[in-house]
Each structure stands twice: as C-alpha cells, then as structure tokens.
KOLMARVEX-953348 format. One record per residue (C-alpha): residue in three letters; x, y, z; residue number from 1. Coordinates in pm, 1 decimal. Layout:
> r / u / v / w / k
> Ala / X / Y / Z / NUM
...
END
This chain:
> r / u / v / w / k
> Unk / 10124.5 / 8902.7 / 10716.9 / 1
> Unk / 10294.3 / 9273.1 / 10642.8 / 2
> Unk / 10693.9 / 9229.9 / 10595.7 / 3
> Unk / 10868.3 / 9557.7 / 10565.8 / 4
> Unk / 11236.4 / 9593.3 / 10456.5 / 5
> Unk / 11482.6 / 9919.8 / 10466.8 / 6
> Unk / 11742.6 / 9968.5 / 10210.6 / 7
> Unk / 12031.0 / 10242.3 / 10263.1 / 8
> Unk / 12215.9 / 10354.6 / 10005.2 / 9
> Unk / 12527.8 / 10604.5 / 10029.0 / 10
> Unk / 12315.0 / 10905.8 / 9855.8 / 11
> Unk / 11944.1 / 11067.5 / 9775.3 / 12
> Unk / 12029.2 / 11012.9 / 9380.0 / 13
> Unk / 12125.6 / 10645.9 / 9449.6 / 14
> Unk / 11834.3 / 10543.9 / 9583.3 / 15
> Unk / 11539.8 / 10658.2 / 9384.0 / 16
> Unk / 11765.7 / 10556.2 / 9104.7 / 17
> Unk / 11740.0 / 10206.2 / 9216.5 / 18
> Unk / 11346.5 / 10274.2 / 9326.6 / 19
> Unk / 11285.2 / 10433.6 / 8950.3 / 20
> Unk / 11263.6 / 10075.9 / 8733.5 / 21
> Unk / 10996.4 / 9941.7 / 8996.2 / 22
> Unk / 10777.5 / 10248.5 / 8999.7 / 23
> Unk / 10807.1 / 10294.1 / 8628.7 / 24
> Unk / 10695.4 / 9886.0 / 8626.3 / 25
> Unk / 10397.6 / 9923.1 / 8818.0 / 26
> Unk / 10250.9 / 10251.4 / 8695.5 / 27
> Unk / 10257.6 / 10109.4 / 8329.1 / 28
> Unk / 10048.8 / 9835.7 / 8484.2 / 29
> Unk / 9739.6 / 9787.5 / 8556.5 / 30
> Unk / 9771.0 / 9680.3 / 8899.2 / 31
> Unk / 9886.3 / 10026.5 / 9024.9 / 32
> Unk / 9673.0 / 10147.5 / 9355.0 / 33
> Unk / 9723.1 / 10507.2 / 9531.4 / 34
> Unk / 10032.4 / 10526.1 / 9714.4 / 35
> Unk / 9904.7 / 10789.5 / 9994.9 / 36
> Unk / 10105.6 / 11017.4 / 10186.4 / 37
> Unk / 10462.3 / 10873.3 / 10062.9 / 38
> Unk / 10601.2 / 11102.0 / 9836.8 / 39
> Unk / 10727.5 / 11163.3 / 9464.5 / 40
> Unk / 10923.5 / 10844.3 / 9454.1 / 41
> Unk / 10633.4 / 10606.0 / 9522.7 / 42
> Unk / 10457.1 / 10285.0 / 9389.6 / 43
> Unk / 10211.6 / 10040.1 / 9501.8 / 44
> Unk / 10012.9 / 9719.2 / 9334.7 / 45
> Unk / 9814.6 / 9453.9 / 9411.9 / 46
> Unk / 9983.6 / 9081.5 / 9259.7 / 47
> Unk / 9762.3 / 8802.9 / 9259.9 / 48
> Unk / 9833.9 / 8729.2 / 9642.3 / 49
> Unk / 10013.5 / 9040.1 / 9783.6 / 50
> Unk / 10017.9 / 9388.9 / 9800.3 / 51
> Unk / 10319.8 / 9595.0 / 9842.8 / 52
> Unk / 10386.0 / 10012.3 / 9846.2 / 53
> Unk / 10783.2 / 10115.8 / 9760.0 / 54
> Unk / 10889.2 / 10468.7 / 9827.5 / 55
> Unk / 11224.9 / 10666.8 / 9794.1 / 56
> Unk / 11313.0 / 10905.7 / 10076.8 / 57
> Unk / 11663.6 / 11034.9 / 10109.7 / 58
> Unk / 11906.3 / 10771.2 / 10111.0 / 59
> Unk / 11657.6 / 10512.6 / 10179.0 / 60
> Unk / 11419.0 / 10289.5 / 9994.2 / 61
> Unk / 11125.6 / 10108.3 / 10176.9 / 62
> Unk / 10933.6 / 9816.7 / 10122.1 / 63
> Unk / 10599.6 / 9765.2 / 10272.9 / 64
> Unk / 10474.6 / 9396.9 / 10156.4 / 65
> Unk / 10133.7 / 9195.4 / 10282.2 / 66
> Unk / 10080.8 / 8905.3 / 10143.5 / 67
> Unk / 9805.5 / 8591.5 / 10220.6 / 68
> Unk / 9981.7 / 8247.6 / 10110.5 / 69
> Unk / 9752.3 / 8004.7 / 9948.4 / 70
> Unk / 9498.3 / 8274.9 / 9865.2 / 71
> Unk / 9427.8 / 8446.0 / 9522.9 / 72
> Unk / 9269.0 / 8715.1 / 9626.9 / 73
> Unk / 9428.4 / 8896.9 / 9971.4 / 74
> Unk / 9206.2 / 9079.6 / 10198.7 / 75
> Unk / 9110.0 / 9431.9 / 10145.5 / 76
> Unk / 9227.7 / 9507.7 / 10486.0 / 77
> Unk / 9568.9 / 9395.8 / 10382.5 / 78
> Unk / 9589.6 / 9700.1 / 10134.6 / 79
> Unk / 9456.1 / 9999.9 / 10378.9 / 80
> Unk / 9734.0 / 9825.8 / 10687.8 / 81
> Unk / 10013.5 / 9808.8 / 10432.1 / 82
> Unk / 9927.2 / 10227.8 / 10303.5 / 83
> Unk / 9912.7 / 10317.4 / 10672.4 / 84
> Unk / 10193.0 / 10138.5 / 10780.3 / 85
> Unk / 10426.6 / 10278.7 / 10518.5 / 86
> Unk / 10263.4 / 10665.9 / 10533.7 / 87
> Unk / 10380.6 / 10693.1 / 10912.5 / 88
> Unk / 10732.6 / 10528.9 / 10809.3 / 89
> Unk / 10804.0 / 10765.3 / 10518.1 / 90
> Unk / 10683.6 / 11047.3 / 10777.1 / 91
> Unk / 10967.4 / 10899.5 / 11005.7 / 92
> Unk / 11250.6 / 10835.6 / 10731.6 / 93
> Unk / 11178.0 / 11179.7 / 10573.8 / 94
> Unk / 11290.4 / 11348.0 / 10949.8 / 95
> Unk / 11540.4 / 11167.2 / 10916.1 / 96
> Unk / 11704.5 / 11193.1 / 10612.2 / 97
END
C-alpha cells in the first residue's frame, strides 16, 4: 500500500527547515536508499516494513510511504513504485512552486 501526504508551509525556508532533521536522520543511517529525481532536499530508507522518500520543494514537503503490514521484509517493487511515484510529484510541485 503507497500513502502519500502534502505539507504546506507559508515559505521555501520553512519547509526544508522542517524536512532538514529527517534527512539529516536517515543519511546518518544505514538504511538510506537513492532518492532519484527529487531534488537537494531529499531522503529515503527502507524500516523494517516500509519504505518512504521525503523531499522539500518550495513551500511544500512530501511524503511518499509503502508499507506491507505483518511483513518484515516489504517487496522490492514497493521501493522502485514509491521513487517513481514521488519523482513525477516533485516534477509537478516544483512547477508549481
């Protein structure tokens, strides 16, 4: 199952300011995974049963999440959707902003 979520905040500078502790999380970690085509302001891991890719554009901050209840390991499949899905929604947000 992919969830996705939109935050807007009133300014560029406020939202990879909230964005920044999360992406500074998971690149210390060793879960961290390529984040594609979605910008500067970008992270994306693998948790024991999800995968999910945050990016900063503008005045927004997305949130592209798949995760497989009541399994350890989530398909691979689940980490190429969630990439593509949020590549051609930062191409959207970033015409928009």
């Amino acid at each position: 199952m992919i969830e996705t979520t939109l935050f807007t905040f009133p300014s560029p500078s406020s939202a990879s300011g909230w964005f920044r502790p999360f992406g500074a999380g998971v690149k210390a970690g060793k879960s961290s995974l390529d984040t594609g085509q979605t910008g500067p302001y970008s992270a994306y891991r693998q948790a024991r049963d999800n995968y999910e890719l945050r990016f900063a554009v503008g005045r927004y901050v997305a949130d592209v999440f798949c995760y497989a209840p009541f399994v350890t390991d989530p398909s691979p499949e689940c980490e190429t959707a969630v990439r593509a899905t949020a590549e051609r929604w930062y191409t959207q947000l970033a015409q928009a902003k």
